[in-house]
Each structure stands twice: as structure tokens, then as C-alpha cells.
N, C-alpha and C positions, 0 to 999 in steps of 0.2 A: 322132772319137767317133761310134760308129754310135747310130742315135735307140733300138734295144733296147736299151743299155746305160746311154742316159740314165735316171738317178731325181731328181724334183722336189726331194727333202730331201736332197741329198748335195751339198758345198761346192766348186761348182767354182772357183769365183773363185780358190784359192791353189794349185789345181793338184793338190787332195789331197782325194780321195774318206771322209768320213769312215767310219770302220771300221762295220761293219753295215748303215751306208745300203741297198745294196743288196739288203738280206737282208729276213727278218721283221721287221716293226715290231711296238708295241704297237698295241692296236686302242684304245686310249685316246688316243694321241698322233695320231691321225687326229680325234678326236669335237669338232666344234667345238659354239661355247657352246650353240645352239640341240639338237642331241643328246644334249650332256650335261646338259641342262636338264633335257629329256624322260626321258634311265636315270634321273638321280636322283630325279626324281621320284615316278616309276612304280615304283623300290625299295623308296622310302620306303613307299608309300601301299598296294602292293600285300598285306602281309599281312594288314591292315586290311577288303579288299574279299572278300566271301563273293558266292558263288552261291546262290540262291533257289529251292529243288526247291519246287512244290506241290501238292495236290489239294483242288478242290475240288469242290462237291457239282454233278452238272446232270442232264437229263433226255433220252432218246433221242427220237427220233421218234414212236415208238409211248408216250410217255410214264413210260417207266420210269427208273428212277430210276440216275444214271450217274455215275463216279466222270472228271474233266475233270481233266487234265494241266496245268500253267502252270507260269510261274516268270519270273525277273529278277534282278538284283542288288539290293548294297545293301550298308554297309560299319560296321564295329561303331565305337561312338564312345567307347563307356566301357568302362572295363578290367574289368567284370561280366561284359561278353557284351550289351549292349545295342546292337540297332542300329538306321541309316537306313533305309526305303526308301520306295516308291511304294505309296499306298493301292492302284492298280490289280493291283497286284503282289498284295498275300495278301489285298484283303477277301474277306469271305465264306469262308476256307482254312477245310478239314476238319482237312487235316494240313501242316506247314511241314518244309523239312529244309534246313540248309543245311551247305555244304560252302566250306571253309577253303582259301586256297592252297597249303598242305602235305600235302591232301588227307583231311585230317579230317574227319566230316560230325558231327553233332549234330542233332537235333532243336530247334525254336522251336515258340515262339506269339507270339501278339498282343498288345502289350500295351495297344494302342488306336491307330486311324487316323482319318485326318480325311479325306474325300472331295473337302472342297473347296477343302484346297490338295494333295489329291493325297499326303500324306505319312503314313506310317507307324512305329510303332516296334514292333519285336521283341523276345525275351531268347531269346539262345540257351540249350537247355538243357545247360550244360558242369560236365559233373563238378568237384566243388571243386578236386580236386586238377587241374586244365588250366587252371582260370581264370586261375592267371598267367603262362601263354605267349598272351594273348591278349593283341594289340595293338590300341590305341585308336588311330584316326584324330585327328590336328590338326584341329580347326575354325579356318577363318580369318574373316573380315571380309569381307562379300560388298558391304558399302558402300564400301570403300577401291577395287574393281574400277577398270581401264578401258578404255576400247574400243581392240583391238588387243595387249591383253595375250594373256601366251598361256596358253592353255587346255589342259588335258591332260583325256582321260575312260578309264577304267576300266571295265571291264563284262564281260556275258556274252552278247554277239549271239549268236543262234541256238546258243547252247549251247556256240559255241566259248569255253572258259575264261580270265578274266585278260586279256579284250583291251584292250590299248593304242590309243591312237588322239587324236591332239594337233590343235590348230587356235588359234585366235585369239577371243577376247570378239568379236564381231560389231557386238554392242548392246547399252546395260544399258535396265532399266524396263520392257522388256515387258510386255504383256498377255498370259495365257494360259486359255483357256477350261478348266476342269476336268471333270473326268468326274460333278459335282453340277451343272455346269450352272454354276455361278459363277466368277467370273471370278479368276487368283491374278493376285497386281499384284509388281512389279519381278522379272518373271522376267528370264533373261539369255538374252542370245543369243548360237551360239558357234557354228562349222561344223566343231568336230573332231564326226568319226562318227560318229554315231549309229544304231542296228537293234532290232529286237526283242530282247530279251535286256538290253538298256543299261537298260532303266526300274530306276530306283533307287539306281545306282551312282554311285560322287562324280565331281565335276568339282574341278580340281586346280589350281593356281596351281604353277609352277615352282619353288616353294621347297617343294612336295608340302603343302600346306595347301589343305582341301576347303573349296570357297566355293560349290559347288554340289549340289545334286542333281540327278540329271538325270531326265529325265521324260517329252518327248517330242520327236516329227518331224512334219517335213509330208509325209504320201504325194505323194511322185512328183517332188518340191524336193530340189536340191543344195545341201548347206549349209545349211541354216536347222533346228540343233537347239535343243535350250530346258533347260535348268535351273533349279530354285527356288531361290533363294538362299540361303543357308546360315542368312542373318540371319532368313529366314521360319522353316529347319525346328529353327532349335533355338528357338525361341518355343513352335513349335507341337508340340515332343518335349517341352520343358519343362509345358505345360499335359497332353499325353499321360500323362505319367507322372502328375501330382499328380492327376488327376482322372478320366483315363481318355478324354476325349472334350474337342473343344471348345465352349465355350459360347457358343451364338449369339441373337440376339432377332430376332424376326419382329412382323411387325404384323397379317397374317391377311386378305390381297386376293391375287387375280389381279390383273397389272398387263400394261402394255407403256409402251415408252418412247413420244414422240407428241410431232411440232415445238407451236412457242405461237404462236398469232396476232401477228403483229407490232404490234398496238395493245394487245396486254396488255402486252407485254413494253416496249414504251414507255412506257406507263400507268402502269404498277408500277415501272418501271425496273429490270426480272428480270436479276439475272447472268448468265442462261443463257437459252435461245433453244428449250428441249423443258425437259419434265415425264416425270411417269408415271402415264397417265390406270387408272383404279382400274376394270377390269371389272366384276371382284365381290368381292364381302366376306364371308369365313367369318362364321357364325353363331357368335356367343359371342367373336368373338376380339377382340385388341385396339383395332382398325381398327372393328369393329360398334359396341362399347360408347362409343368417340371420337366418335360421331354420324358416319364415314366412308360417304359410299354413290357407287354406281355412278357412273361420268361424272366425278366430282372427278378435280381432276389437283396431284395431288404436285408440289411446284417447291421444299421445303426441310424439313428434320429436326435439330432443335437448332440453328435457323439456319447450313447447309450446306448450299447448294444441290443439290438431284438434278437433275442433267441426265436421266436415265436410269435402267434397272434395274438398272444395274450401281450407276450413285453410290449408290440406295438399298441394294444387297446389301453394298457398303463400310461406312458407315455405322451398318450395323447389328449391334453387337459386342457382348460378351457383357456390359462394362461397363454397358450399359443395362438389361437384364433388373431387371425388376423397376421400373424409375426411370419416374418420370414424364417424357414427352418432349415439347417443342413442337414441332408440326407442319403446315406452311403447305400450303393446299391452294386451288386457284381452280375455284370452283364457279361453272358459268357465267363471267360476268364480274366477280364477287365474289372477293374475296380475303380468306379465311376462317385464324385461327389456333386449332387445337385443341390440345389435351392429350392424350395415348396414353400409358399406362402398357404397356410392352412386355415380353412374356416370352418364355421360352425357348424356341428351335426345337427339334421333336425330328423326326428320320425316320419315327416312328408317325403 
């Protein structure tokens, strides 16, 4: 038997080439589990996944007023036409369009986004009579994850449509800095592909259930992309919708984080080893009215330690507004507790 004649799936052991072996096969009976993982998936999940056309408002050089191109994915979740994606994707849009994988486009808006975890929700505008060829994506459990699962992502890199691109959970718990400057907490990490174009598209578990958002990369790193968790963005679609924005409290200081003397923190016996010493204090706000001033250094809020500007930007949720707060601060070598009635942050 010459080795052109040999084929891997034909029976030779009985001396009897099974019939077709060497012909056409199915390209199914070749797909092992890891491929069939990935078609099924990306089946399931793909009509679900829209592309992001946008414009929105900027200015030229010489200062005139200019109409700026973007866009992203992003994937509808409810059978109206509502969808996920990335605040960086349509804040500020003039105009939204998005386009179906069947090649439908529609018009959207906003129905409100949060900057700092990055998330967004839309409504496509679809005629009554379309709304029921619109498919909802599965949300899954972005807490059940774990590292080494595999990861599938969706998207629209650089405008190519519907791309596929699979990889493995890398990390769960991430830190990731937002484009507000605050920090979003158990992001995921994952090395399937990510490009420009991918912000807002789902991340996918192999049984085609979305556990992720995806959102960003690190210029110039292999492998290290990042998703918000699923368990964040429908928290944060659910308060989107009932209210429009999320609600946050502030206390009304410039801060930075700042290590603690090691004989205070023996002194006191501090859980933590840094504070966040208090620059300045807006006039009228929370923090002024507390008796708060320059040089105090933050070390705990509701009895919860701040390590930092980030524990205090945690901490401060929208449950509090309004609520009287205790608030431990070490002035000089005093270790002082106040009261801050905290209210609402606005971007004004």
C-alpha cells in the first residue's frame, strides 16, 4: 500500500477499506470538541451581536465645528431591541446606527451610560412589525467563571464584521481603570483577541452564554484582554433603565492615597498601612460642613478601611446619599471620628 493511498479513517485491520473512506467526508466528523465548542457557539450568539455605526459631535483645528466618525459592538439582550455596550463607544453620539447580522441596519439611542464602569444601554429603533426576529442574547453567571475556561469574543475589529476569536479565562478579579478615572473591580481576563472595533461586544462561555463584556487591551501586550463581567453590566443596565444614570455619593475633597507612619498604625492598631490624605475641600460640600480640612488623612468610612482612592471611590455608593456616614480621619496624631451626610455626584 503506497503512503498516497493511505487514509487515517479507513479500517485496515480487516483488510477492507470502509466504502467512502477515501472520498469526501463530512467537515463535521473532522470538528473535534474544542471547534465544535467554538461553531456552536458563535451560532448561537452571533445574531444577537450588532455593529455600532457613530457620529459624533468634534471640532477642527481652526475650531469649527466637525462631525467625528466611531463605532464598536455591542449585543441586544432583551427581545425589544435593547442593548449592551461600552460607554466609550456612543457617549456624547449625535447619531447611533446599528447593523444586524442579516444585514439590517436601524437606527438607536441612548438610553443611558455609566462612564465608570464603562457600560452602556441602547434601544434599537425597530419597527413593531421586526421586533420579533430580534434575538436576545443568554446572560450567564460571570461568578460561576474559572481560570482556564474557555472564552470565546465577538466583535467588529477595525470594521471587519462578526469576528470570531476564542481563547481561555486568563484571570478572574481584575482591576481595571475606566475612562472616569475610577476603578471597575472583578473584571476578567482573557487572551482571545481583542482590536479596536471589539469594545462592547460579548464574551461567551461555550455553551454561547455571555459572561462578559468586553472592553479593553493593553497597547503593545499579547494576550491580556479584559471584560466586565456580566454580573456588573446587568446591575448596571438594570439601574440604566429604572433611572437613567447611576447613583453615586461623593464627599467633596481633592485627595491622594499617602503610606501612615508606622507608629500610628501601631498606635491605633490601623488595618491598613496608607490613608488618603485630604488636599482640599470643596466649599459647601459634604467634607467642609463634617469639620473636614486640608492635611486629615482618611483611614475608614462606615468602619471599612480606605487603604486608598480607590477603597474610598468603592465605598461610596449610591446607598449612602443622603445617609449620615461615620468617618475616621487622623489629624496630626489624633484620631478623630466625624459624621458626613453624603450626597449625590453629578458630572456638573
Amino acid at each position: 500500500m503506497t503512503q498516497e493511498n493511505f487514509h487515517p479513517l479507513a479500517d485496515y485491520s480487516s483488510g477492507v477499506v470502509q466504502p467512502g473512506a477515501a472520498g469526501a467526508l463530512d467537515d463535521s466528523a473532522l470538528l473535534d470538541a474544542y471547534s465544535r465548542a467554538v461553531v456552536e457557539a458563535a451560532e448561537k450568539i452571533s445574531p444577537s451581536v450588532i455593529k455600532i455605526d457613530v457620529a459624533q459631535a468634534g471640532r477642527s483645528r481652526s475650531g469649527q465645528p466637525t462631525e467625528r466618525q466611531g463605532g464598536g459592538s455591542g449585543f441586544i439582550f432583551t427581545p425589544d431591541g435593547l442593548a449592551l455596550t461600552n460607554s466609550h463607544v456612543v457617549h456624547g453620539a449625535k447619531r447611533i446606527e446599528v447593523s444586524l447580522a442579516d444585514g439590517r441596519r436601524f437606527p438607536a439611542h441612548t438610553v443611558g451610560d455609566d462612564p465608570a464602569t464603562d457600560l452602556a444601554v441602547i434601544r434599537l429603533g425597530v419597527p413593531s412589525n421586526d421586533v420579533a426576529s430580534l434575538v436576545a442574547a443568554p446572560l450567564g453567571d460571570s461568578q460561576k467563571l474559572r481560570v482556564g475556561q474557555l472564552a470565546i469574543a465577538i466583535g467588529n475589529p477595525y470594521g471587519f464584521q462578526y469576528t470570531v476569536t476564542a481563547g481561555v479565562v486568563s484571570a478572574l478579579g481584575r482591576s481595571l481603570r475606566s475612562y472616569s478615572g475610577r476603578l471597575i473591580e472583578d473584571v476578567i481576563q482573557t487572551d482571545a483577541a481583542l482590536n479596536p472595533g471589539n469594545s462592547g461586544g460579548p464574551l461567551v462561555t461555550s455553551d454561547g452564554m455571555v459572561v462578559g463584556v468586553n472592553t479593553a487591551t493593553i497597547l503593545g501586550a499579547q494576550g491580556l484582554c479584559f471584560a466586565i463581567g456580566i454580573n456588573t453590566a446587568k446591575f448596571v443596565a438594570s439601574r440604566l433603565l429604572s433611572e437613567g444614570r447611576i447613583r453615586r455619593s461623593y464627599i467633596g475633597v481633592e485627595a491622594q492615597t499617602v503610606p501612615l507612619h508606622r507608629r500610628l498604625v501601631r498606635f491605633y492598631d490601623l488595618q491598613r498601612e496608607s490613608g488618603v490624605v485630604v488636599i482640599s475641600v470643596t466649599d459647601g460640600s459634604p467634607a467642609a460642613k463634617a469639620g473636614l480640612r486640608e492635611g486629615d488623612v482618611i483611614i475608614s468610612l462606615d468602619g471599612k478601611a480606605v487603604a486608598g482612592v480607590d477603597d474610598l471611590h468603592r465605598l461610596l455608593t449610591d446607598a449612602r446619599v443622603g445617609v449620615g456616614t461615620p468617618l475616621t480621619v487622623l489629624r496630626r496624631t489624633e484620631k478623630l471620628d466625624v459624621n458626613v451626610v453624603l450626597r449625590e455626584f453629578s458630572e456638573d
